[in-house]
N, C-alpha and C positions, 0 to 999 in steps of 0.2 A: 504494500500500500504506500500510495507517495505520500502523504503527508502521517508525519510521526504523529501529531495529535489526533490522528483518527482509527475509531477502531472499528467501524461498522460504519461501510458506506453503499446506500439505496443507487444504482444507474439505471435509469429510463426503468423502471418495476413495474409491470402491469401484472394482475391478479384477478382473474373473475372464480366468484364463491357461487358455481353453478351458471348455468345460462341464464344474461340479463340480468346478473347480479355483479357488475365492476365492481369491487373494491378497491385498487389501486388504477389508474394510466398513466404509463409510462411517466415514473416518479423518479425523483432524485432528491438526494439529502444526505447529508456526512451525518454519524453521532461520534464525538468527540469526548476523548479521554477525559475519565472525571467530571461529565456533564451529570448534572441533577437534575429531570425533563419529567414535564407531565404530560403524557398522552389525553389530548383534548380531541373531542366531535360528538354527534352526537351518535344515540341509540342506533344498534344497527347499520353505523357506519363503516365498522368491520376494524377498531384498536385491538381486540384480542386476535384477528388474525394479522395482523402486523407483528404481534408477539410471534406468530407460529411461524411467518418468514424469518426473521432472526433466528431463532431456535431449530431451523430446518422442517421443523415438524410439516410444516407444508410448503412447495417449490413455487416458484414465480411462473406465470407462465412466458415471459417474456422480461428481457435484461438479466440483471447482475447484480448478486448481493454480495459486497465484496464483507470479508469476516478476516479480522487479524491473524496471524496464526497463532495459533496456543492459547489462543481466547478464551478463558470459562466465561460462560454465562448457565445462571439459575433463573428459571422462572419458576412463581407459585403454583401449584395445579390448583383446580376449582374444590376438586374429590380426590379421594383418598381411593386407588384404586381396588377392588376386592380382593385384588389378592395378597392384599398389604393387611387388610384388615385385623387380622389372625397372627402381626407381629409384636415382638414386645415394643417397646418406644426406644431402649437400645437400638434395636437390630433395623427399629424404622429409620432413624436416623443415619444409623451405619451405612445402609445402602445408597445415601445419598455421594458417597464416596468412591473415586474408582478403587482406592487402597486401602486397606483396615486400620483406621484411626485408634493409637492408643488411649488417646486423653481424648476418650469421646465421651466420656462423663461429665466431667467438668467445663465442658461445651455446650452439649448439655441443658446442664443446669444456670449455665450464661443465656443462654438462647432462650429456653422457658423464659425465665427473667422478660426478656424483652417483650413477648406475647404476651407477658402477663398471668401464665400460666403456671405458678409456682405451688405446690399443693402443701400440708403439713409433713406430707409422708416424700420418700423417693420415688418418683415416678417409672425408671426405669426400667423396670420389669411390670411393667403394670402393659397391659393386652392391648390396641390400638383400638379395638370394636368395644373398647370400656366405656370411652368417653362420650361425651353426650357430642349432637353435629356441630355445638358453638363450640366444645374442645377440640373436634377434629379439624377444626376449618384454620385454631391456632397453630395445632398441629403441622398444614400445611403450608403456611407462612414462615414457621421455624425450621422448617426442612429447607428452604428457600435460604432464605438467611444463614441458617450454620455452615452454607458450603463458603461463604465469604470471595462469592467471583468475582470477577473484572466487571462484568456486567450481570446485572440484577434486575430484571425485570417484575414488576407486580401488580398485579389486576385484583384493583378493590381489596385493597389488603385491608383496610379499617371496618369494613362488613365484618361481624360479629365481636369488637372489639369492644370492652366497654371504654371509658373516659381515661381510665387507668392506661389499660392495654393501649389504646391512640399515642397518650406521653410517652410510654417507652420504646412503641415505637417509630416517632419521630423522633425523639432522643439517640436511639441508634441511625438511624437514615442522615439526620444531620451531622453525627460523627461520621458516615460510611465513606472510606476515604477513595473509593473508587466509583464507577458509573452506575445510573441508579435512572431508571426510565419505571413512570407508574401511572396506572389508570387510577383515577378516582375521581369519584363525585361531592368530595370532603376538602370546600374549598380551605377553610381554615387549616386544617393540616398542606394540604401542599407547598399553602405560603411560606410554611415551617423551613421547606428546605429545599424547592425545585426553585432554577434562576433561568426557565425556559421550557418555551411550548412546543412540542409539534402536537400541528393542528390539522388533523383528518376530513378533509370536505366531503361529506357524503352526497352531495351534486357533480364535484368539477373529481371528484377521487384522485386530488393530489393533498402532498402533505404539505403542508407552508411552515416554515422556519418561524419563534418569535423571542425574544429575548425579554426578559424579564419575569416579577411574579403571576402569579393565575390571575391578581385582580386586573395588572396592568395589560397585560394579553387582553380580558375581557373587553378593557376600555378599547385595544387598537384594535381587535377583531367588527367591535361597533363600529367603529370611528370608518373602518374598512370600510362595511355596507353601507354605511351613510353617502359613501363618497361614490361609490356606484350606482348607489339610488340615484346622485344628481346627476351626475352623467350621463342615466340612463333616460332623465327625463328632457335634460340638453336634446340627446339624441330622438326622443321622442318627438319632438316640435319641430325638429328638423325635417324627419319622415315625414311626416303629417303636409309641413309647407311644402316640400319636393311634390308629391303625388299631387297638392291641390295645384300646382303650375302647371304640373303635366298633363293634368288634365283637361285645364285651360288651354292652354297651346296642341295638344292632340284634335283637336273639332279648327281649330285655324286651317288646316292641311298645310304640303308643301313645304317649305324650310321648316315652318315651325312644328312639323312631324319630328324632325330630327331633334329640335330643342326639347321636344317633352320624353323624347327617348334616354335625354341625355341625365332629366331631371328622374326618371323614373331608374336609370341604375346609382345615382345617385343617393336616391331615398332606400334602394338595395343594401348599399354597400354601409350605410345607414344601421339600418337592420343587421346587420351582418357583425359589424362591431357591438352591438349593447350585450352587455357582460350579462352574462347568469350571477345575478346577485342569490349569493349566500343566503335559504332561509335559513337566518341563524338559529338555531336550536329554541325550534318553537316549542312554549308551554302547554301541556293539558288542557284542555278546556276547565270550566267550575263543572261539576258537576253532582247530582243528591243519588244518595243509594237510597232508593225508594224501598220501605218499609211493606211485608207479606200481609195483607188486608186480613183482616177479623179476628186478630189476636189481643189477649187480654186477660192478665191472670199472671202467674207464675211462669217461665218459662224454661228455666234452669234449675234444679234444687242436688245441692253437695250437700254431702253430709262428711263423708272424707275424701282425702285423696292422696297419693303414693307421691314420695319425695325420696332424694338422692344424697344420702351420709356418708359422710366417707366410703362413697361407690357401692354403697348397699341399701336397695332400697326402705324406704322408713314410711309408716302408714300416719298419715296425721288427721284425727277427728276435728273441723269445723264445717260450720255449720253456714252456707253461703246460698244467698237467692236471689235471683236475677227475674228480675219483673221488665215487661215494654217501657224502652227508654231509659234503662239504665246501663251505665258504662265501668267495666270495673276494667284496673289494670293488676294485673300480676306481674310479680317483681320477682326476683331473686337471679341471686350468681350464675356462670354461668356452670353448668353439669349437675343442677339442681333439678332439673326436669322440668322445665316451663313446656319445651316442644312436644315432648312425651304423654305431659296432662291436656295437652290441647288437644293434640292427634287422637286418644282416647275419647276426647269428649266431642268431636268431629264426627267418630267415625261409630260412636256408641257403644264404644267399648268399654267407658268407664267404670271400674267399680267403685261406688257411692257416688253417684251421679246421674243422675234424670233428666231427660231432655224433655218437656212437655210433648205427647204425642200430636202430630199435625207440624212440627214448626219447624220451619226448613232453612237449614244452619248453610252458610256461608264462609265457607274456610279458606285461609289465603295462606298458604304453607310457604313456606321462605327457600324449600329447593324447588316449587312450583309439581313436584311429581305428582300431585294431583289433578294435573292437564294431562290429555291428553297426546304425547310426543309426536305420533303418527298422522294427529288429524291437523288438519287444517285452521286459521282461525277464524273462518267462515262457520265451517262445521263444529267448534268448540265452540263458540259464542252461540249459535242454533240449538245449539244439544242443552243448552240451560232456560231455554227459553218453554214460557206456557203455552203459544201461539205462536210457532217462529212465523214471523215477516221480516220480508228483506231489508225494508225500509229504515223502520225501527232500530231494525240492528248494526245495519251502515251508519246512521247518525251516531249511535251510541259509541263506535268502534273508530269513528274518526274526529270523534271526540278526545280520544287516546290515542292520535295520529296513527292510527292503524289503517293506513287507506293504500290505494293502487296495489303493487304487485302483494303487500303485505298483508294482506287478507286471505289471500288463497297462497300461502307458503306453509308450511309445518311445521307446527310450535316447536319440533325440537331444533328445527334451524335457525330461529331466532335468537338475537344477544338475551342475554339476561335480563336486560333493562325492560326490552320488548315482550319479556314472559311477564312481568310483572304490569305492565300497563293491560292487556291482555287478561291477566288475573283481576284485574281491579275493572276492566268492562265487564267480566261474565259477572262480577259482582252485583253491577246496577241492571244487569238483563234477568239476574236469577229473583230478586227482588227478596232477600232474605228474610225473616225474624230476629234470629241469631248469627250476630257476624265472631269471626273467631278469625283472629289478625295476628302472624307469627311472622316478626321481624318485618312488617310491610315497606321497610325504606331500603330494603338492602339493595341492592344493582340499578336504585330509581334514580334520576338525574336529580340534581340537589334544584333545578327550576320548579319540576312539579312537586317537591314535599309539600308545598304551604297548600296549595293548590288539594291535594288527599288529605292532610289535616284539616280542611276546614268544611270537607263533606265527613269525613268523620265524626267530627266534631257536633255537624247537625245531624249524624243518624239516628233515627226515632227508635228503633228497634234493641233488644237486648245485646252487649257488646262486649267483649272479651279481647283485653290488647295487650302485646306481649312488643315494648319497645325498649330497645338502649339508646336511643338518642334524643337526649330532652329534652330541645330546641321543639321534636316534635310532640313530646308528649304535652308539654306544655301548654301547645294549639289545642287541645282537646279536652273536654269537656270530662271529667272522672269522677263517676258519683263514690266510686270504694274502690280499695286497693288489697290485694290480697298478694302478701309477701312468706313466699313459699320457705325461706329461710327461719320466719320468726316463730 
C-alpha cells in the first residue's frame, strides 16, 4: 500500500445485496491508521455489510479492497453461534485466538471489566448457554475486544448495555490506541471518542468522507442538503423558463424552429445536472397503537414469578395486577430474567400468571424471532390483521418508511433497524390489549425514539416495558414498577 498511514483502502467498490438492491457504486475511500470513525446512514442502507467487505466475509462485486498485510481486525458478531453455546467462557474466549493464550485469565477478567460484566463469583468455567441474551450479547463485545487488533470494528455495541457498561466502554475505546470504526445510534457516546464520519448514502451508495464529531457531521450533512435544495431550485426556474421560450419560438417556424431546439436541450441539460438531494434520514411518522375494543376489568393477574440468583433460579411471591390503561415497568440487572418472564407471559406459559381470556397480547421481543424470517413484510403485516386491506396497511407500513421495494422483501433480509420498525407496524395493525415491550430501542435510529415514546406513552391499553435507556423511559407515562431484584 503506498501510503504508510493507511491501512484499508475502498477503489471504485460496487456491491449489490441481491438484484436491485446496490449497496455500494463504484466507491472509494482510505481508513487510516489510528482513525476513530462512526459508521453513519440510514436503516437498510447496508453499514453492517460494509463490515462484511473489510472482514472478507463477503467479496465486492466489482474493484479492490486493498487490506495491509498482517492486519488483524475483530468485529463483534450479533449471536453467539450454537455451536459455541455449550463452551465454558474460558475456552469461548480462547478461541478467539489463533494460538493458546496463557494469561487468558486475567484478560479475562480485564475484558468482563469493560462490559460491565463482573459477577461475585469466577466466571470462567461457568457454560456460555448460562447466561441470560443481555449477558451473551456482553459476551460478544468482549470477544471483540480481548483480541486487541489493528482494526476493530463494532455494530451497536451499546445495545444491551446499561449506563454502567456505556462508561467502561467508552473509557476503553477512548484509550484504544489503535483503529476503531463503529455503528451506532448513541449519539452521546460517539462524541466520546470518534473525530470522523463515513457517511453511507443509501440513494447515491457512495461513502463520503467527514471530519469531525457526530454532532458537527450532522450540522454539515444539513448544511449539504440545504445547498442542493437551492441549487436544485436555481435549476428548477431555469427549466421551466427554457421550455416556456421554446415553446414560444417553436409555432414562429423557420429560424426560430432552430432557437427553440436550442432552448429545449438547454432546459435538458438543465434537468440532467439537478442532484439527487439526500433524503436525509427521515423520521417515523406520530403514530397511536390503537387499543383491542371491549375490554374492561383485570387483565393480567401474578401472583409469583421465577427470578435469576446466582444462576439458579428463585421463585418470588407478589402479588401484581394490571387493569386497561395501566403501564408498569420492570426493572432489574441484567441475567435477572426480565426477557424470560416476559416471553413466559407472551407466550402463556407463565407459572403464577393469568392473562385475562379474550385479550390479545402484543409482544415486541428484542431479537425480533417472533417475525416471521421467511415471509414477507406484506405478508407479516397481513397475517396480524382482522380484515386484511391493502390500503390500510400501506399507510400504516409507510408510516414506518417501509415502502417501494421494502414491503415485499423478507424480514430476514432486512437490517435490524428495519425488523424493528416492522415490529412496531404489526403493533398498531394487531390493535392489542396487552403490549409486552423487550428492549424496544435496540437497533432503532436514535430520530425515531421520541417519536415511539410518545405513542407509548399514550397507549390506553395494559403495558408491560422492559427498558435500559432512561432518556426513554422517562417519555413514558409509569403507573408501577416492578423490580425483579428487590
Amino acid at each position: 500500500m503506498s501510503d504508510d498511514s493507511t491501512i484499508v483502502r475502498f477503489e471504485n467498490v460496487s456491491y449489490e445485496y441481491g438484484p436491485r438492491k446496490p449497496i455500494l457504486d463504484d466507491v472509494s475511500f482510505p481508513i487510516r491508521r489510528n482513525a476513530k470513525l462512526t459508521l453513519m446512514g440510514q436503516n437498510g442502507a447496508g453499514k453492517s455489510t460494509l463490515f462484511g467487505l473489510i472482514t472478507k466475509a463477503v467479496s465486492p462485486d466489482d474493484g479492490v479492497i486493498h487490506i495491509e498485510k498482517g492486519l488483524s481486525i475483530a468485529v463483534a458478531r450479533q449471536v453467539i453461534p450454537r455451536g459455541e453455546l455449550d463452551l465454558t467462557v474460558r475456552d469461548f474466549f480462547q478461541k478467539m485466538f489463533p494460538k493458546k493464550v496463557y494469561d487468558i485469565d486475567p484478560r479475562i477478567d480485564e475484558i468482563l471489566e469493560v462490559v460491565n460484566l463482573k459477577g461475585h463469583e469466577k466466571l470462567h468455567d461457568r457454560v456460555i448457554r448460562s447466561f441470560s441474551g443481555g449477558q451473551q450479547a456482553r459476551l460478544l463485545l468482549a470477544s471483540a475486544l480481548i483480541q486487541k487488533p489493528d482494526l476493530l470494528l463494532l455494530d451497536e455495541p451499546t445495545n444491551n448495555l446499561d449506563k454502567a457498561g456505556i462508561a467502561h466502554l467508552t473509557k476503553f475505546l477512548v484509550e484504544y490506541p489503535k483503529t476503531c470504526i463503529v455503528i451506532s445510534h448513541d449519539a452521546d457516546f460517539l462524541n466520546a471518542f470518534t473525530h470522523g464520519v463515513l457517511y453511507l448514502d443509501v440513494h447515491t451508495h457512495k461513502v463520503e468522507q467527514y471530519v469531525g464529531n457526530y454532532f458537527d457531521v450532522l450540522t454539515q450533512v444539513t448544511a449539504r442538503v440545504e445547498k442542493e435544495q437551492m441549487k436544485n431550485a436555481q435549476l428548477q426556474k431555469t427549466i421551466i423558463a427554457n421550455k416556456e421560450k421554446a415553446n414560444f419560438f417553436a409555432h414562429k417556424g423557420g429560424q426560430m424552429r432552430l432557437v427553440a431546439k436550442r432552448m429545449r436541450t438547454k432546459a435538458a441539460e438543465a434537468e440532467e445536472s439537478m442532484v439527487d438531494v439526500r433524503k436525509e434520514d427521515k423520521t417515523i411518522k406520530e403514530f397511536t397503537i390503537p387499543v383491542q375494543d371491549g375490554l374492561s376489568g383485570e387483565m393480567l393477574h401474578i401472583t409469583s414469578f421465577k427470578t435469576i440468583r446466582n444462576y439458579k433460579p428463585v421463585i418470588k411471591k407478589k402479588t401484581v395486577s394490571l387493569r386497561k390503561n395501566q403501564h408498569l415497568l420492570l426493572q432489574g440487572p441484567n441475567g435477572i430474567g426480565k426477557s424470560t418472564l416476559l416471553e413466559s407471559l407472551a407466550t402463556g406459559e407463565a407459572e403464577g400468571a393469568e392473562i385475562t381470556k379474550g385479550v390479545r397480547v402484543g409482544y415486541y421481543r428484542q431479537d425480533f424471532s417472533n417475525l416471521d424470517f421467511d415471509s414477507t413484510v406484506h405478508d407479516e403485516l397481513f397475517s396480524v390483521m382482522d380484515r386484511p386491506v391493502e390500503e390500510p396497511m400501506r399507510a400504516v407500513a409507510a408510516g414506518f418508511l417501509l415502502t417501494g421495494d421494502v414491503i415485499h422483501t423478507k424480514i430476514g433480509h432486512l437490517s435490524e433497524g428495519q425488523k424493528g420498525l416492522v415490529a412496531f407496524a404489526r403493533l398498531v395493525l394487531l390493535r392489542p390489549g396487552l403490549l409486552i415491550l423487550d428492549e424496544p430501542t435496540n437497533h432503532i435510529n436514535f430520530r425515531h425514539i421520541p417519536v415511539i415514546a410518545k405513542a407509548l406513552d399514550a397507549y390506553e391499553g395494559a403495558m408491560i416495558l422492559v427498558s435500559h435507556v432512561p432518556e426513554f423511559v422517562s417519555a413514558i407515562r409509569i403507573d408501577e414498577t416492578l423490580d425483579l431484584e428487590k
